[in-house]
C-alpha beads as a LAMMPS data file, in Angstrom:
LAMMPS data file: protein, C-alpha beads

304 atoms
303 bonds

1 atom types
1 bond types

-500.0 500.0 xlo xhi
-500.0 500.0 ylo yhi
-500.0 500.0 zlo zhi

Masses

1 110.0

Atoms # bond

1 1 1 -125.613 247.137 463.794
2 1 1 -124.499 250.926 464.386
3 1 1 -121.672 251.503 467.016
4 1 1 -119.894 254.639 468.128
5 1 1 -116.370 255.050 468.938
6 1 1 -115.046 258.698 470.374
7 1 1 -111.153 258.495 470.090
8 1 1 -108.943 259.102 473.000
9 1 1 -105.666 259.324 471.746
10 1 1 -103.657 259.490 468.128
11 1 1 -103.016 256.720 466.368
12 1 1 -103.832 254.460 462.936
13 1 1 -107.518 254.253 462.782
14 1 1 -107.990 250.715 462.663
15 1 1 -105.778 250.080 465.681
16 1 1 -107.844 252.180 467.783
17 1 1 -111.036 250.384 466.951
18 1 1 -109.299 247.202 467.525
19 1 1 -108.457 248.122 470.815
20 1 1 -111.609 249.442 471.898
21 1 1 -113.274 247.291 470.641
22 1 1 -111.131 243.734 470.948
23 1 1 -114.374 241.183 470.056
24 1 1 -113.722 242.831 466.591
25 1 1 -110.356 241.491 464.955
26 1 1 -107.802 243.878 463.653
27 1 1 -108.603 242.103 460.150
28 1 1 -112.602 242.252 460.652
29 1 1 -111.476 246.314 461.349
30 1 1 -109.713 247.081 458.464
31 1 1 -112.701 245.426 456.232
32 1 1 -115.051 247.358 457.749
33 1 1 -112.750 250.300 456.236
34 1 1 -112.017 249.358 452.888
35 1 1 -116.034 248.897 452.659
36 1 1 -116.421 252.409 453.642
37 1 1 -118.428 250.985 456.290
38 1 1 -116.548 253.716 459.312
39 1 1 -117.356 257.385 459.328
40 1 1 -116.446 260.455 460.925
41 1 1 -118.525 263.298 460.172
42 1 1 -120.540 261.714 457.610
43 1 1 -117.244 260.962 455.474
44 1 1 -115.860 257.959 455.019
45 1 1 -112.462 257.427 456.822
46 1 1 -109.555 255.821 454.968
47 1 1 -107.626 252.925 456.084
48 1 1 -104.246 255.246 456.484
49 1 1 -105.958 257.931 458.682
50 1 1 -104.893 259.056 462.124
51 1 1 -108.316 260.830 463.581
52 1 1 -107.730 263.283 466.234
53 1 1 -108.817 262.505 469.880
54 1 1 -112.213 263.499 470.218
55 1 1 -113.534 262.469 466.832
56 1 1 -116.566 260.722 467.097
57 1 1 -116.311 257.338 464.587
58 1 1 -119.536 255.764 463.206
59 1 1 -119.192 251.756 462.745
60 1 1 -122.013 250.404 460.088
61 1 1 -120.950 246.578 461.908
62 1 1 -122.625 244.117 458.972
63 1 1 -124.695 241.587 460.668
64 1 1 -123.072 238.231 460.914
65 1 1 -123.097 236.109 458.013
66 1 1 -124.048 232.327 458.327
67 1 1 -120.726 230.391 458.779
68 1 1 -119.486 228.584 455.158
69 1 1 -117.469 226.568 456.859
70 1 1 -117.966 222.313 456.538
71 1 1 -118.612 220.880 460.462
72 1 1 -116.262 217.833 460.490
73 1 1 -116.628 215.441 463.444
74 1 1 -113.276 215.651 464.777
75 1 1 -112.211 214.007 468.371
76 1 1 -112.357 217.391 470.842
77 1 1 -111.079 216.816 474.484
78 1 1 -113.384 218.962 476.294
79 1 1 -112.326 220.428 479.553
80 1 1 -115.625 222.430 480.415
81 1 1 -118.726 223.069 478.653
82 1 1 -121.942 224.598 479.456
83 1 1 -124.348 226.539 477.685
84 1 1 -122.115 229.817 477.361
85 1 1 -118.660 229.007 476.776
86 1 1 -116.495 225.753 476.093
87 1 1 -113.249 225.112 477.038
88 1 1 -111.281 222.754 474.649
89 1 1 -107.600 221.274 475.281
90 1 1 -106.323 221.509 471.783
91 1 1 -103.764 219.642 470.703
92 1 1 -100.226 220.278 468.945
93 1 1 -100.149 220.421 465.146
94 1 1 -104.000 222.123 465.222
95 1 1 -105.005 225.123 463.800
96 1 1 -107.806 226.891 465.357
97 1 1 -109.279 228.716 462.152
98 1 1 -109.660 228.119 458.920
99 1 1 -106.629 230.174 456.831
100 1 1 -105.454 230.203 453.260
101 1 1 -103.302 226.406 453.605
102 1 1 -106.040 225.260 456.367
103 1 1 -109.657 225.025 455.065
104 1 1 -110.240 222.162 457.266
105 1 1 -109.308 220.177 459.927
106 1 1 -109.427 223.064 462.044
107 1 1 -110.821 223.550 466.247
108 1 1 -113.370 225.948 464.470
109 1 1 -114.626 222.821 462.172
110 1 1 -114.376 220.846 465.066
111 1 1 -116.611 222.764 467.525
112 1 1 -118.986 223.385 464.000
113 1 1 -119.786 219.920 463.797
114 1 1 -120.049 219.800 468.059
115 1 1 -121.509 223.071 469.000
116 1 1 -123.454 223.259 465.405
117 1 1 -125.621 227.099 465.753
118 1 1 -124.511 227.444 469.436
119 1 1 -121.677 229.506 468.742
120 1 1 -121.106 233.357 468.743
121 1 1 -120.985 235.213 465.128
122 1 1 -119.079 238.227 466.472
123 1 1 -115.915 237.510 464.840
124 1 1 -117.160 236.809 461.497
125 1 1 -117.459 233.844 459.669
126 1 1 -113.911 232.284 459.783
127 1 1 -113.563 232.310 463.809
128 1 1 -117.007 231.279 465.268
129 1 1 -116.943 231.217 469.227
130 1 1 -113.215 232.115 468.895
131 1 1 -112.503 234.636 471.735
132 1 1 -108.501 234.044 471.561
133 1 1 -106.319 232.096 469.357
134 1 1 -102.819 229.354 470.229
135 1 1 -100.410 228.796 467.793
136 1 1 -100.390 225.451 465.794
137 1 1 -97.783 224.123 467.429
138 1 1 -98.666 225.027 470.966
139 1 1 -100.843 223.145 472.758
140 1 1 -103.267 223.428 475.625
141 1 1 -106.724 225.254 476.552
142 1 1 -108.755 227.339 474.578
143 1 1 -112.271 229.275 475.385
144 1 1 -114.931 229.915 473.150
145 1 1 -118.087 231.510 473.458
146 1 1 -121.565 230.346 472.737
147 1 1 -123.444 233.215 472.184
148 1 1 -122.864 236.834 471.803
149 1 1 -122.789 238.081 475.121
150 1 1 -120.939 235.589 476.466
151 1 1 -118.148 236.240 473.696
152 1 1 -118.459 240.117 474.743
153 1 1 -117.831 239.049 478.723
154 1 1 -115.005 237.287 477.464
155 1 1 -113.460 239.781 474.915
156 1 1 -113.915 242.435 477.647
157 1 1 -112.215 239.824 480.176
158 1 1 -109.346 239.804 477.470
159 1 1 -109.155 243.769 477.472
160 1 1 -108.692 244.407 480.949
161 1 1 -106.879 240.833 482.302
162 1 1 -109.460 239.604 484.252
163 1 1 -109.372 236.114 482.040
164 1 1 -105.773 234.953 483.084
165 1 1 -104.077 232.306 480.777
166 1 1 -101.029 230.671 482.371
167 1 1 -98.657 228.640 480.271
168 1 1 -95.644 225.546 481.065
169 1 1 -92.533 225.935 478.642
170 1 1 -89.185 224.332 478.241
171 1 1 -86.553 226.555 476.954
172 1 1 -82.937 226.919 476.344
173 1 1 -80.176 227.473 479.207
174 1 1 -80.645 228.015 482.614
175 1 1 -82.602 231.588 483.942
176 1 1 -80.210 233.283 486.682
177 1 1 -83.454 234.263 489.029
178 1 1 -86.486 232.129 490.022
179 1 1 -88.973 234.643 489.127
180 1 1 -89.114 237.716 486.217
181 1 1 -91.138 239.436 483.904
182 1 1 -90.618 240.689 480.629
183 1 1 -92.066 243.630 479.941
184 1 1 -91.333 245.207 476.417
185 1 1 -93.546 246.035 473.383
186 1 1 -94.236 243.058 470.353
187 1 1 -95.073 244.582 466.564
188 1 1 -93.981 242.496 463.020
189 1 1 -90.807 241.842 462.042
190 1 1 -89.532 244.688 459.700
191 1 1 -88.080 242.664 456.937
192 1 1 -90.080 239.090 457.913
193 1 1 -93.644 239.380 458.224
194 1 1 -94.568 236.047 459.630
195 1 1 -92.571 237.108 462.605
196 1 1 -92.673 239.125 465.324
197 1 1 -90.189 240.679 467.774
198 1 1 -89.786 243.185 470.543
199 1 1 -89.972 246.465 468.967
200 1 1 -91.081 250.026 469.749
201 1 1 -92.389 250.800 466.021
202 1 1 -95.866 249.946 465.292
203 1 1 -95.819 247.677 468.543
204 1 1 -98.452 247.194 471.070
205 1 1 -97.334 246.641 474.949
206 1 1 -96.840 243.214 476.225
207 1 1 -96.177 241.717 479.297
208 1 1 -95.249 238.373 480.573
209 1 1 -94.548 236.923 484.185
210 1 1 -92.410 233.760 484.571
211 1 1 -91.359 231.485 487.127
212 1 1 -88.980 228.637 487.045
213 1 1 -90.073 225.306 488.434
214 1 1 -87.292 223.135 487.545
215 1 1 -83.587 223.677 486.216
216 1 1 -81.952 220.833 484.299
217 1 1 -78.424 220.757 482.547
218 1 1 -78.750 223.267 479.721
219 1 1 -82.582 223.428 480.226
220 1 1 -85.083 225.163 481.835
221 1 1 -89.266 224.200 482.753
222 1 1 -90.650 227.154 483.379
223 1 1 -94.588 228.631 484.106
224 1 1 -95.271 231.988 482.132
225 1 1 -98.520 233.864 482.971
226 1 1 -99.884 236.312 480.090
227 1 1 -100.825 239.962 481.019
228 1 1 -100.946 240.652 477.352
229 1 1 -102.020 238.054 474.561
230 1 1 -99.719 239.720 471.708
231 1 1 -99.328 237.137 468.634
232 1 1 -96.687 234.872 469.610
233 1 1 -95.922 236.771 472.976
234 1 1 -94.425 233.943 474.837
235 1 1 -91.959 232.872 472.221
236 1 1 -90.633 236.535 471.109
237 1 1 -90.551 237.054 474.839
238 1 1 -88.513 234.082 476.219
239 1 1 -86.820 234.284 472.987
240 1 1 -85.658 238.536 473.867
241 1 1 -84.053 237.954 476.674
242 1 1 -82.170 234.901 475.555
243 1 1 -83.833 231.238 476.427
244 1 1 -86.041 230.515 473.291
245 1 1 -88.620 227.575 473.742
246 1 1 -86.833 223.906 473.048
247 1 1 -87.850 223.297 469.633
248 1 1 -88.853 226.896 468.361
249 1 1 -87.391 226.733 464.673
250 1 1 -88.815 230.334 464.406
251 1 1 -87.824 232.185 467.015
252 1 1 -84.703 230.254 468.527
253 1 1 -82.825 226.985 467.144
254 1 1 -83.635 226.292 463.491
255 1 1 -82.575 222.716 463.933
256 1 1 -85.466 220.875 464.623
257 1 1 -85.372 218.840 468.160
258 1 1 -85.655 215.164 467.155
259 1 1 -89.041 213.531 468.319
260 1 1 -90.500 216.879 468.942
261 1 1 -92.438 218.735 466.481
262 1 1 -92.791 222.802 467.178
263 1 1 -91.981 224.072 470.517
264 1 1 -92.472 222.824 473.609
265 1 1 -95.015 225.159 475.110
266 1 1 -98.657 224.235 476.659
267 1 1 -101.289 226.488 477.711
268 1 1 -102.236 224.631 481.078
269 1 1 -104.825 227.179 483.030
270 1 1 -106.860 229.825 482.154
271 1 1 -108.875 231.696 484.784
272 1 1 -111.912 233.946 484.093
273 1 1 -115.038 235.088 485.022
274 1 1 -118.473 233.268 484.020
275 1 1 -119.894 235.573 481.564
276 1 1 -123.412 234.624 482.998
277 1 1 -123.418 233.738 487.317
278 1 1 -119.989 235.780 487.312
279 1 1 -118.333 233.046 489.093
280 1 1 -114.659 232.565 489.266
281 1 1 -113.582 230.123 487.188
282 1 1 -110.382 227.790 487.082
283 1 1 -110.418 225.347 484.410
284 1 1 -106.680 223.268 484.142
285 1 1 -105.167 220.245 482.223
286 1 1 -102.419 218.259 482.611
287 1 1 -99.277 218.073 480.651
288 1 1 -99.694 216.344 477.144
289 1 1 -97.506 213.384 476.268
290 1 1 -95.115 215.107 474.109
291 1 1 -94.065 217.520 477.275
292 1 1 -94.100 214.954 479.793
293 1 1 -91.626 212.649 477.545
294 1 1 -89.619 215.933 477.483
295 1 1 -89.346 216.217 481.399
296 1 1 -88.628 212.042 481.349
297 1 1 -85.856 212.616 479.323
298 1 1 -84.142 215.741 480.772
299 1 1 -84.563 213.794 484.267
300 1 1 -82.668 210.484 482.721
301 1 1 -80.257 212.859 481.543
302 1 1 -79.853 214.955 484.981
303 1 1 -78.867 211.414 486.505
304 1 1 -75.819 210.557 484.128

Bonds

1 1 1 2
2 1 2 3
3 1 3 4
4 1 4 5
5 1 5 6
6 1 6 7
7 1 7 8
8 1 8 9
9 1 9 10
10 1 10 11
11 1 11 12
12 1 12 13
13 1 13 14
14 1 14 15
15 1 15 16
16 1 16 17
17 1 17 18
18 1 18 19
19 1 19 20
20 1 20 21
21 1 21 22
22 1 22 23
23 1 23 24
24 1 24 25
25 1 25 26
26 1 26 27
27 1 27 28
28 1 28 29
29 1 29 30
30 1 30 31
31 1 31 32
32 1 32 33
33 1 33 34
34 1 34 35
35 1 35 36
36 1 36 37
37 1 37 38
38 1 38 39
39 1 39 40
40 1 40 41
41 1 41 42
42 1 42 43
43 1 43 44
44 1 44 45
45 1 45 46
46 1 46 47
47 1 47 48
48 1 48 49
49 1 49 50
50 1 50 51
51 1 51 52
52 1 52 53
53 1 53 54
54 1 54 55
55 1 55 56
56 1 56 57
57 1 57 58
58 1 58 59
59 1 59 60
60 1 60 61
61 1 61 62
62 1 62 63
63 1 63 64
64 1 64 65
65 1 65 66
66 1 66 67
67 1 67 68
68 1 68 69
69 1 69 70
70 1 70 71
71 1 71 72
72 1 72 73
73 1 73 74
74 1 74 75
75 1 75 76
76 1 76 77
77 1 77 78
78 1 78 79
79 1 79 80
80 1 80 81
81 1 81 82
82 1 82 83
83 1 83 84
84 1 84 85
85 1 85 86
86 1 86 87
87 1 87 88
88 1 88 89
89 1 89 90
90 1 90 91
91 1 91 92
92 1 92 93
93 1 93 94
94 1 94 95
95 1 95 96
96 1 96 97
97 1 97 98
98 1 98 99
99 1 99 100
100 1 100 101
101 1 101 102
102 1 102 103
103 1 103 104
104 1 104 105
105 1 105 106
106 1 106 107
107 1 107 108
108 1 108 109
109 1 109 110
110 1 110 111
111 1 111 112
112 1 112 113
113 1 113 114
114 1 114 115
115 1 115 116
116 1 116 117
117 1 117 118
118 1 118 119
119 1 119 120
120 1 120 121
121 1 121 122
122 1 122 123
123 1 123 124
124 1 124 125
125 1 125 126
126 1 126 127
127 1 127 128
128 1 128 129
129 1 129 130
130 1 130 131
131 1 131 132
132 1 132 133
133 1 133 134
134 1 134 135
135 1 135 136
136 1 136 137
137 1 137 138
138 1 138 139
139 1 139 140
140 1 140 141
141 1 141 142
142 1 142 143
143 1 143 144
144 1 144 145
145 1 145 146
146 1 146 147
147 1 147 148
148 1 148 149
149 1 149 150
150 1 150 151
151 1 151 152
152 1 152 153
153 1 153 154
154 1 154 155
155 1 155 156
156 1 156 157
157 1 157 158
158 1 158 159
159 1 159 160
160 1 160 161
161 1 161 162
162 1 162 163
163 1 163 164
164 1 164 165
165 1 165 166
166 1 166 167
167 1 167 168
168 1 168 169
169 1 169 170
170 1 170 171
171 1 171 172
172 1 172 173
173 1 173 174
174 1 174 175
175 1 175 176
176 1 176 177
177 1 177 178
178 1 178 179
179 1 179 180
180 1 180 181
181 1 181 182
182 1 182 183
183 1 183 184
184 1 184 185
185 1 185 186
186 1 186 187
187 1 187 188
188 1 188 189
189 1 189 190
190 1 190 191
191 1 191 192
192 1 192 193
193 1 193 194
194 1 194 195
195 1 195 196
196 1 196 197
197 1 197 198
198 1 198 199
199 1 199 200
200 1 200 201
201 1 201 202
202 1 202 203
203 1 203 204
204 1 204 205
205 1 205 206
206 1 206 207
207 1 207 208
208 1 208 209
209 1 209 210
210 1 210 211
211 1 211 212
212 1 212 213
213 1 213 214
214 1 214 215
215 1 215 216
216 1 216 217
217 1 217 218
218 1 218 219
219 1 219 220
220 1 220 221
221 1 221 222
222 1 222 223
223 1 223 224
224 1 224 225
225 1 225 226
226 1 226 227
227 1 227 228
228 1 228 229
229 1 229 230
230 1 230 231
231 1 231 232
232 1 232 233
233 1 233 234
234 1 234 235
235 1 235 236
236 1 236 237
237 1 237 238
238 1 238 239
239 1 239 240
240 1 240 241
241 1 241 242
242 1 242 243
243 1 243 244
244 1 244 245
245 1 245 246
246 1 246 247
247 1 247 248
248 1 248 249
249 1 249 250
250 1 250 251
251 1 251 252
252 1 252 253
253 1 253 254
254 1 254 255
255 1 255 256
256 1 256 257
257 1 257 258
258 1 258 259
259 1 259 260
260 1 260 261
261 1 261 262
262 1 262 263
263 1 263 264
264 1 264 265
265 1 265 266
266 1 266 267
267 1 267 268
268 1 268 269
269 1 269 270
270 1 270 271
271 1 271 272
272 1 272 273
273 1 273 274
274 1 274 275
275 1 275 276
276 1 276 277
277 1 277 278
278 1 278 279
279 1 279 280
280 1 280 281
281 1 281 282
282 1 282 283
283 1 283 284
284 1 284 285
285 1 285 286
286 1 286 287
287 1 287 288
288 1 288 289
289 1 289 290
290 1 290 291
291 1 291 292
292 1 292 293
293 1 293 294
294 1 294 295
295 1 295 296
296 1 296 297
297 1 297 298
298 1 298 299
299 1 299 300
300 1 300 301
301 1 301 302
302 1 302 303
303 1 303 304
């Protein structure tokens, strides 16, 4: 497949593609350049270049290969299915693609063995259906798309914040106001690359609205709705202005909470558009186990 690209503004090649073009991954990008695969002017253009605006890019987009990835039958809790798009309420301590570490036991193996050919090939052969990702240690909903159009709907959804992903966190201390948003740009860690923080080099914009709904002695539960989805925007947000997420090891305490493994943070609604009748959707979930023994215990502790 042949796609065009004219550039508006100046910037690393492959981040402009990848955010013009969000169903293709910012990985999926840069291996369409080191293939030579993305042209201007009938040259190839280098990983490092900074085209002008108004260059026209040429994308030679490799048609997608047939998934080598092993279905397992693994337990999904589906939320929402039809013949588009699933919704899936993943839990904590699951990865959602196969990575170097995780060759199985992933949500993508899981929806293999569930979906089996039903699911879209736009984002190459590791991430199936997979329109956005959680962290392993978050829990909570997750879409994926069926087919190709569906995933496009969706990606485009992504781009322009008509698909709305809200979130419930506990985190450290008590917020002064009831309502906020942090607004400040996330790019890698300089000297830690498995990190991120607020930065202005080499940083994309991100945005997050919160909103208290309870305060407890030290503690605060709190509802956080994305108008970005940076990597690990809600944790380097909270985290910035000074309440990391109760049991974050990464990005606030690096004493692990006892009982509680990774951070207490759920994705609880996501909101979007059906990428076929174009009916508003609201698909929700309750609380998982882990987060409600959280609120139990900050309660029993409130009381003493």
């Amino acid at each position: 497949m042949t796609a065009t690209l004219t550039v508006t503004e100046s910037g690393r090649v492959d981040a402009l593609i990848a955010a013009a073009m969000p169903e293709l991954s910012r990985a999926f990008v840069q291996k369409l350049l080191e293939e030579g695969r993305v042209t201007c002017r009938g040259r190839a253009v280098k990983k490092s270049a900074r085209p002008a605006p108004g260059d026209q890019l040429t994308l030679d987009i490799p048609e997608p290969e047939t998934p080598e990835i092993a279905a397992e039958d693994i337990p999904l809790d589906i939320v929402y299915e039809d013949g588009d798009v699933i919704v899936v309420n993943k839990p904590k301590g699951m990865v959602v693609h196969p990575a170097p570490g995780h060759a199985g036991g992933t949500l993508v193996n899981a929806l293999m063995a569930h979906c089996g050919e039903e699911l879209s090939g736009i984002n190459g052969v590791l991430r199936p259906g997979i329109v956005h990702r959680i962290d392993k240690d978050t829990s909570g909903l997750i879409i994926a798309a069926k087919n190709d159009a569906a995933h496009r709907s969706l990606a485009e959804q992504l781009k322009d914040h008509t698909l709305s992903r809200t979130y419930e966190c506990v985190v450290m201390g008590n917020l002064r106001e009831d309502t906020g948003t942090v607004d400040a740009p996330i790019g890698r860690h300089p000297t830690d690359r498995k990190r991120m923080c607020v930065t202005e080099k080499n940083a994309r914009p991100a945005v997050t609205h919160w909103e208290v709904l309870e305060r407890f002695p030290g503690f605060t539960h709190v509802r956080c709705r994305l108008e970005t989805g940076r990597t690990h925007q809600i944790r380097v947000h909270m985290a910035s202005i000074g309440h990391p997420i109760l049991g974050d090891t990464v990005y606030g305490a690096r004493k692990p909470v006892p009982g509680l493994e990774g951070q207490c943070l759920h994705a609880r609604e996501l909101r979007f558009d059906h990428p076929a009748t174009g009916e508003r959707m609201t698909v929700t979930c309750e609380l998982p186990a882990y987060f409600q023994a959280v609120l139990k215990k900050l309660h029993e502790q409130a009381l003493r």
